[in-house]
MARBA-3410 file (N, C-alpha, C, O; in Angstrom, 1 decimal):
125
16.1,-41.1,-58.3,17.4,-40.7,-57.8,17.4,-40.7,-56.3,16.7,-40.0,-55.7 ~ 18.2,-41.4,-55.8,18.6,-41.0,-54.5,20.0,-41.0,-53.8,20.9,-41.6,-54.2 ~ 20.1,-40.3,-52.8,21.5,-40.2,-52.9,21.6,-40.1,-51.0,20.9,-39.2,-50.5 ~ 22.4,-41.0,-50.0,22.2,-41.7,-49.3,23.8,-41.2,-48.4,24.9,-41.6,-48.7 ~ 23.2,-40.1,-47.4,24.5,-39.7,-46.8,25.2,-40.5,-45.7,24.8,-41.6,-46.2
25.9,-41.0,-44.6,25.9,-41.5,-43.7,27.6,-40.9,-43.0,28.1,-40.1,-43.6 ~ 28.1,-41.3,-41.9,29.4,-41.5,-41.4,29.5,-40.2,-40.4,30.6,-39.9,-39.7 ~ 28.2,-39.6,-40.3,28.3,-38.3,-39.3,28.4,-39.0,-37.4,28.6,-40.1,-37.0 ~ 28.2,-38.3,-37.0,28.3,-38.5,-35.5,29.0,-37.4,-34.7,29.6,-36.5,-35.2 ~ 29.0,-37.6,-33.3,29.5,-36.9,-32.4,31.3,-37.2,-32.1,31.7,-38.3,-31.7
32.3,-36.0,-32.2,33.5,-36.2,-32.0,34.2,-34.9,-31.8,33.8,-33.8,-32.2 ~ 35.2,-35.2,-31.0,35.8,-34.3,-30.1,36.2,-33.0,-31.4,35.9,-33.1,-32.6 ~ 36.9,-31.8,-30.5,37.6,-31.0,-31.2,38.9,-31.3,-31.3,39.6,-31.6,-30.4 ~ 39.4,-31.5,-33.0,40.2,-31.8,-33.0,40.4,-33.0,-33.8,41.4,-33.1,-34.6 ~ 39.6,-34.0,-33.8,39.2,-34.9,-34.5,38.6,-35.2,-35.7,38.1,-34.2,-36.3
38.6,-36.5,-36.4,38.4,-36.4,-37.7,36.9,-37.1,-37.9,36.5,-37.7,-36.9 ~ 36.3,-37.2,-38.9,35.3,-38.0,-39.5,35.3,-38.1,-41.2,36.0,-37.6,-42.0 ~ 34.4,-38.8,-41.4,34.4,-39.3,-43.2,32.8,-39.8,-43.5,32.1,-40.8,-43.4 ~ 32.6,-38.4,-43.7,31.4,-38.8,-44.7,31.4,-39.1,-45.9,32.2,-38.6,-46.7 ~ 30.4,-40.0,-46.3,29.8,-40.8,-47.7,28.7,-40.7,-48.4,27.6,-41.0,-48.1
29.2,-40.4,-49.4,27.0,-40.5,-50.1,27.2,-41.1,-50.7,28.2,-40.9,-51.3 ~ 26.4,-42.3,-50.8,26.0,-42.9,-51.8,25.0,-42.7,-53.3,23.8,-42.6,-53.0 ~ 25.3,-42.7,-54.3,24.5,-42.2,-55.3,24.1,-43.2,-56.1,24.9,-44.0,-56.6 ~ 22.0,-43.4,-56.4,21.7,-44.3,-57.1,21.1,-43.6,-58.2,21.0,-42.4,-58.0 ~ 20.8,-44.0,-59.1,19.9,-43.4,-60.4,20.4,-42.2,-61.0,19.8,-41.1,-61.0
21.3,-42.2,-61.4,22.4,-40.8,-61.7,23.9,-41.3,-61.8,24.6,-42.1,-61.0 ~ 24.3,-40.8,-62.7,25.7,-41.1,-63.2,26.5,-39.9,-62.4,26.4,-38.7,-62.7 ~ 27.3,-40.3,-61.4,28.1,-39.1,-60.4,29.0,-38.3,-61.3,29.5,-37.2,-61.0 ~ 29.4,-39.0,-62.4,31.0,-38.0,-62.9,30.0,-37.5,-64.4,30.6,-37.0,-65.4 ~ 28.7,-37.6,-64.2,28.0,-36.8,-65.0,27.0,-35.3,-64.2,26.1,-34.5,-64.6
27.6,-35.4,-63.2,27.1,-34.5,-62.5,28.0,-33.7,-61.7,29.2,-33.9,-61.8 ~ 27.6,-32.7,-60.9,28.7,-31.8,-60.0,28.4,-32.4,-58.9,27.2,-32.7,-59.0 ~ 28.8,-32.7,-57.6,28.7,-33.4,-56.6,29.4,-32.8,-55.3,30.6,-32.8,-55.1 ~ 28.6,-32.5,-54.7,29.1,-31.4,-53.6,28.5,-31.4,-52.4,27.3,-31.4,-52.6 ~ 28.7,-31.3,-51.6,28.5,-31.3,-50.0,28.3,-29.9,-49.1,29.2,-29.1,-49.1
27.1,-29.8,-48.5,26.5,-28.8,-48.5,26.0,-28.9,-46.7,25.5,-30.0,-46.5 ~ 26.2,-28.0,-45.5,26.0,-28.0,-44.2,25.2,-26.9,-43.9,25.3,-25.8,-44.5 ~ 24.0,-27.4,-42.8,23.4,-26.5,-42.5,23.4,-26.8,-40.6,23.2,-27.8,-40.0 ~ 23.6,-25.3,-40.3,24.0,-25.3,-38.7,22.1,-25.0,-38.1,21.4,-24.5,-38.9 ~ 21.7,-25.3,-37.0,20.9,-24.4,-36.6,20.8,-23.2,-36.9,21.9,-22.6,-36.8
19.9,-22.3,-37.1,19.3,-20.7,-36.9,20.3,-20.9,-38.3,21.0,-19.9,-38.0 ~ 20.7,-21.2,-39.2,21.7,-20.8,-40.3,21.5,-21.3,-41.9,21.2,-22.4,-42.2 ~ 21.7,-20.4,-42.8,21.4,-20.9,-44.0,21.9,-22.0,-44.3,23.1,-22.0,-43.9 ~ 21.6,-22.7,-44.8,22.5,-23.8,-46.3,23.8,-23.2,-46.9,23.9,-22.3,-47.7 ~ 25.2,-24.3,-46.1,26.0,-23.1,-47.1,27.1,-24.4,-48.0,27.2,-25.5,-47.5
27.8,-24.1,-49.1,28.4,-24.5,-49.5,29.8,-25.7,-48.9,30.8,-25.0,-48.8 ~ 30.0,-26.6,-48.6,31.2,-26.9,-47.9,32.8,-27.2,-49.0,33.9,-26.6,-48.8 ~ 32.5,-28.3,-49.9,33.0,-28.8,-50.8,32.3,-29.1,-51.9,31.1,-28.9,-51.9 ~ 33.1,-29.7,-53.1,32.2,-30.3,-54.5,33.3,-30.6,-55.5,34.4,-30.1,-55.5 ~ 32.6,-31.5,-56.7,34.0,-32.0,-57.8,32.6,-31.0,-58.9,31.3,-30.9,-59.0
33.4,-30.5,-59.4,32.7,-30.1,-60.9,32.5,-31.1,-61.9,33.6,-31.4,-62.4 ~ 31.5,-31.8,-62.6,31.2,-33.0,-63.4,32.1,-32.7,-64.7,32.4,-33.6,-65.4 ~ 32.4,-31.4,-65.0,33.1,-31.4,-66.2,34.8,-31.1,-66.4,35.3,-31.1,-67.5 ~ 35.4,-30.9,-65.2,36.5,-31.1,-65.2,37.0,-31.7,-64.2,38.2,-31.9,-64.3 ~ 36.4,-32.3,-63.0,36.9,-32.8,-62.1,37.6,-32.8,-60.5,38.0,-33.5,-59.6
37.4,-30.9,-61.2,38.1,-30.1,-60.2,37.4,-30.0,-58.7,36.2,-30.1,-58.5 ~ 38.2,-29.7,-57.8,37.5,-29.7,-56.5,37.8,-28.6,-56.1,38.8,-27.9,-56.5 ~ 36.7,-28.4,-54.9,36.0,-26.5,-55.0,35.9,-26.5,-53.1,35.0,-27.0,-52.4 ~ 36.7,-25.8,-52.7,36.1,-25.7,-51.3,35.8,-24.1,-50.9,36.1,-23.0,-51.5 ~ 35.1,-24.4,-49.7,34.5,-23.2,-49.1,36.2,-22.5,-47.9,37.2,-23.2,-47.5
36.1,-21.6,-47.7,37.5,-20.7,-47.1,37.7,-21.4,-45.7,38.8,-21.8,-45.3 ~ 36.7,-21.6,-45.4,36.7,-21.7,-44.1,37.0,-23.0,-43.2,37.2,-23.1,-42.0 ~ 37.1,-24.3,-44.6,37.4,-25.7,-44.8,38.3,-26.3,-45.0,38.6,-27.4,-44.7 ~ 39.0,-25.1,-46.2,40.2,-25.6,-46.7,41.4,-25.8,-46.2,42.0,-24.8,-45.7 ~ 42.0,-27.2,-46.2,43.3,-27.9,-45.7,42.9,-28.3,-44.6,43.7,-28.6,-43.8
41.8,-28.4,-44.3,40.9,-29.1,-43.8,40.1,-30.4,-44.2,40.3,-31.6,-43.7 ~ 39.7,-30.3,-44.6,38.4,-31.1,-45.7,39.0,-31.6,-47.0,39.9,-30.9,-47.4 ~ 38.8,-32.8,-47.7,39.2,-33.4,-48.5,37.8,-34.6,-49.1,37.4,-35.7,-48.7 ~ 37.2,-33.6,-50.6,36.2,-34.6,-51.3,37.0,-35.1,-52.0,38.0,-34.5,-52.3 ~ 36.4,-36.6,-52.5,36.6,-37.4,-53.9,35.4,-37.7,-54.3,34.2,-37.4,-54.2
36.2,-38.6,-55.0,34.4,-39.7,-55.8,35.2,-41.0,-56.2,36.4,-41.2,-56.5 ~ 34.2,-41.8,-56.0,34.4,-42.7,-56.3,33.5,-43.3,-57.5,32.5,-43.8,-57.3 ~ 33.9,-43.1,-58.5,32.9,-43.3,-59.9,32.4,-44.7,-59.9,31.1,-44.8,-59.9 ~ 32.9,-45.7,-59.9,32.7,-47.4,-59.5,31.6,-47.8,-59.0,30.6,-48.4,-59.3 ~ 32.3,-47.0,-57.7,31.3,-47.0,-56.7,29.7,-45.9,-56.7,28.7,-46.1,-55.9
29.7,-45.3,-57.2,29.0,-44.1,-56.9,28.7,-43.5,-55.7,27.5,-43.3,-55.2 ~ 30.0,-43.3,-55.1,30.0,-42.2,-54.0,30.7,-41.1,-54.1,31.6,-40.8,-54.9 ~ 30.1,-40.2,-53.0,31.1,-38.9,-53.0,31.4,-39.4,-51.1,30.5,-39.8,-50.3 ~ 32.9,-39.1,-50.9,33.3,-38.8,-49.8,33.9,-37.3,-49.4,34.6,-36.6,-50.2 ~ 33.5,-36.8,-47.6,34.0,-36.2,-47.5,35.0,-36.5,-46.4,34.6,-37.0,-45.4
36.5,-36.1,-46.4,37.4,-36.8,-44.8,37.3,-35.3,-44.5,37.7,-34.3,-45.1 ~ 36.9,-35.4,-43.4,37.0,-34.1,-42.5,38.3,-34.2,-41.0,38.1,-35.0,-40.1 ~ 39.1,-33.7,-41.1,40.3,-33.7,-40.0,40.3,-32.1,-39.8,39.9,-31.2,-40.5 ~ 41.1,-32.2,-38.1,40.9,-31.0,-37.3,39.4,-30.3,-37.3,39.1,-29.5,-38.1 ~ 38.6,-30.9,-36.3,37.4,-30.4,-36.3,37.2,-29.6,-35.2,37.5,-29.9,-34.1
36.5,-28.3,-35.6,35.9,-27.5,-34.7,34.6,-27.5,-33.8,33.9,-28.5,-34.0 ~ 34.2,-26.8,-33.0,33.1,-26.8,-32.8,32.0,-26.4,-33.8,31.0,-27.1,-34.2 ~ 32.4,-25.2,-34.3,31.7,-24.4,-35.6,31.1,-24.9,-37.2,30.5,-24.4,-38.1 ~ 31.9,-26.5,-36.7,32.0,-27.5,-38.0,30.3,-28.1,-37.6,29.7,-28.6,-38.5 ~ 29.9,-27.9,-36.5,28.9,-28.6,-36.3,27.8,-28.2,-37.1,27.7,-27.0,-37.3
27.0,-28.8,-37.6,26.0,-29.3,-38.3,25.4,-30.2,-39.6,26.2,-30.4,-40.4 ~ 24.6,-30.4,-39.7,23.7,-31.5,-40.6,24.8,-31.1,-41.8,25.2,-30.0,-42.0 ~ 25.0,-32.1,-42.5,25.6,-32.1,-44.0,24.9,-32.9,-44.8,24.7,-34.1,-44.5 ~ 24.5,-32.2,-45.9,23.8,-32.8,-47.2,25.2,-33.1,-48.5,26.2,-32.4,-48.8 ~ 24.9,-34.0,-48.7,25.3,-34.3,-50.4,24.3,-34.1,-51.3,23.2,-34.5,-51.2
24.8,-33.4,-52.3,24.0,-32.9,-53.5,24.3,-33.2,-54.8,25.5,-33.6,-54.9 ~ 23.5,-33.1,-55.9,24.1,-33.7,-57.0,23.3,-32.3,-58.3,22.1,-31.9,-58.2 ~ 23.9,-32.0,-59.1,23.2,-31.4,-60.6,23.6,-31.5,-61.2,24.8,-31.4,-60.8 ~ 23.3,-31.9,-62.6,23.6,-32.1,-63.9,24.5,-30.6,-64.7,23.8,-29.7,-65.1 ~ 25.5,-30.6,-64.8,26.2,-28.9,-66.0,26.0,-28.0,-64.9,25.2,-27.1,-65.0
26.7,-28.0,-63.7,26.6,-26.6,-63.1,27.6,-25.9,-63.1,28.5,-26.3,-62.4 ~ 27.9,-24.8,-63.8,28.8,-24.3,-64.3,29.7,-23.4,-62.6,29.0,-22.9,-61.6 ~ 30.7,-23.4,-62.7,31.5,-22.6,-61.1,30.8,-21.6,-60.8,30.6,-21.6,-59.6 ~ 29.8,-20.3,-61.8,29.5,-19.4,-60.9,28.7,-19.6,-59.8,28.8,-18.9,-58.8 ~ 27.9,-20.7,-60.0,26.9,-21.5,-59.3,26.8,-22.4,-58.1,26.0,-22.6,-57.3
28.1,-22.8,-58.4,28.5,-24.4,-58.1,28.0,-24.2,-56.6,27.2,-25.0,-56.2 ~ 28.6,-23.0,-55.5,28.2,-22.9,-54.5,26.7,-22.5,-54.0,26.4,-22.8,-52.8 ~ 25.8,-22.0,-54.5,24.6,-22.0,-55.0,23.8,-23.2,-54.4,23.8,-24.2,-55.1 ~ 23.1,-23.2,-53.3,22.2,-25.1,-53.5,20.7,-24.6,-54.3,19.8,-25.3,-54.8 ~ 20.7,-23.5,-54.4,19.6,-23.5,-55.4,19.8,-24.1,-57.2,18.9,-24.0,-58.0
21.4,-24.5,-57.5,21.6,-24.6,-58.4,21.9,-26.6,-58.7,22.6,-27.2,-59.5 ~ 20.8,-27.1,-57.5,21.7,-28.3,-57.9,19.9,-28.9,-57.4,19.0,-28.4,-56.7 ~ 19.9,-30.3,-57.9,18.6,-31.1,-58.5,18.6,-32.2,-57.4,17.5,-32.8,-57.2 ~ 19.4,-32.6,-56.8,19.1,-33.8,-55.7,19.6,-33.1,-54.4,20.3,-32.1,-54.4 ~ 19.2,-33.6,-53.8,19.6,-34.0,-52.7,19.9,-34.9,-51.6,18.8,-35.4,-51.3
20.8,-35.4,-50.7,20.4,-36.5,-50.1,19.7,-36.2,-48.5,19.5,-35.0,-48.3 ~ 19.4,-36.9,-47.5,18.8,-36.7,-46.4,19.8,-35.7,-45.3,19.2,-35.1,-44.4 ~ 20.5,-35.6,-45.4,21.5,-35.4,-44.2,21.9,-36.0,-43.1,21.4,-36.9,-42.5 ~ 23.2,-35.4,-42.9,23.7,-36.7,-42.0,24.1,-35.8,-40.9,24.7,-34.7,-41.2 ~ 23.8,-36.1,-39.0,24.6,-34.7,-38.1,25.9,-35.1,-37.6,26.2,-36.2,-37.0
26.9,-33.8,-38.0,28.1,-34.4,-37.1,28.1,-33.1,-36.1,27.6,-32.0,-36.5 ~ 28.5,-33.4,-35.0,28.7,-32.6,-34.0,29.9,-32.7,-33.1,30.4,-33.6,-32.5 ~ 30.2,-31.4,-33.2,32.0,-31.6,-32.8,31.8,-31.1,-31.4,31.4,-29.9,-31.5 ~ 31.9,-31.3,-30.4,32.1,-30.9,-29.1,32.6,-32.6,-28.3,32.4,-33.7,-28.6 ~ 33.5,-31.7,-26.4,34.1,-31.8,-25.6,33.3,-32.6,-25.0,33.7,-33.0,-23.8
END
């Protein structure tokens, strides 16, 4: 399994970007598929994710109407379009993948079986 982040970089406040994972060896709309950022000095925290069993999409408070995942099943990607960016938005974002993760969990990265490398976006002036 691997799963292949990319589309991070450096961009102002205010601005947008679109990250992508790519997913190989794993069926994506058989799994929960979610997007997960880690800042310096800072835990792993939940950002976005589609639930593998209904489809639904799950954001974190602090993102929402902000941030916008899909999937692309075809393709086997998860994207995320990120518009109006902060500085605070800054850090490494992982794409993740588990098999039946039921909502209590979903934000949980202890509850999910892949991972991909990470990708850094960094929002500053």
């Amino acid at each position: 399994v691997q799963l292949q982040a990319s589309g991070g970089g450096l961009v102002q406040p205010g601005g947008s970007l679109r990250l992508s994972c790519a997913a190989s060896g794993i069926l994506i709309n058989r799994n929960t598929m979610s997007w997960f950022r880690q800042a310096p000095g800072k835990e792993r925290e939940f950002v976005a994710g589609i639930k593998w069993s209904n489809q639904n999409t799950y954001y974190a408070d602090d993102i929402k109407g902000r941030f916008t995942v899909s999937r692309d099943n075809a393709k086997s990607t998860l994207d995320l379009q990120m518009n109006s960016l902060k500085p605070e938005d800054t850090a490494v974002y992982y794409c993740a993948a588990g098999p039946r993760i039921i909502s209590s969990t979903m934000t949980s990265s202890s509850a999910y079986d892949y991972w991909g490398q990470g990708t850094q976006v960094t929002v500053s002036s």
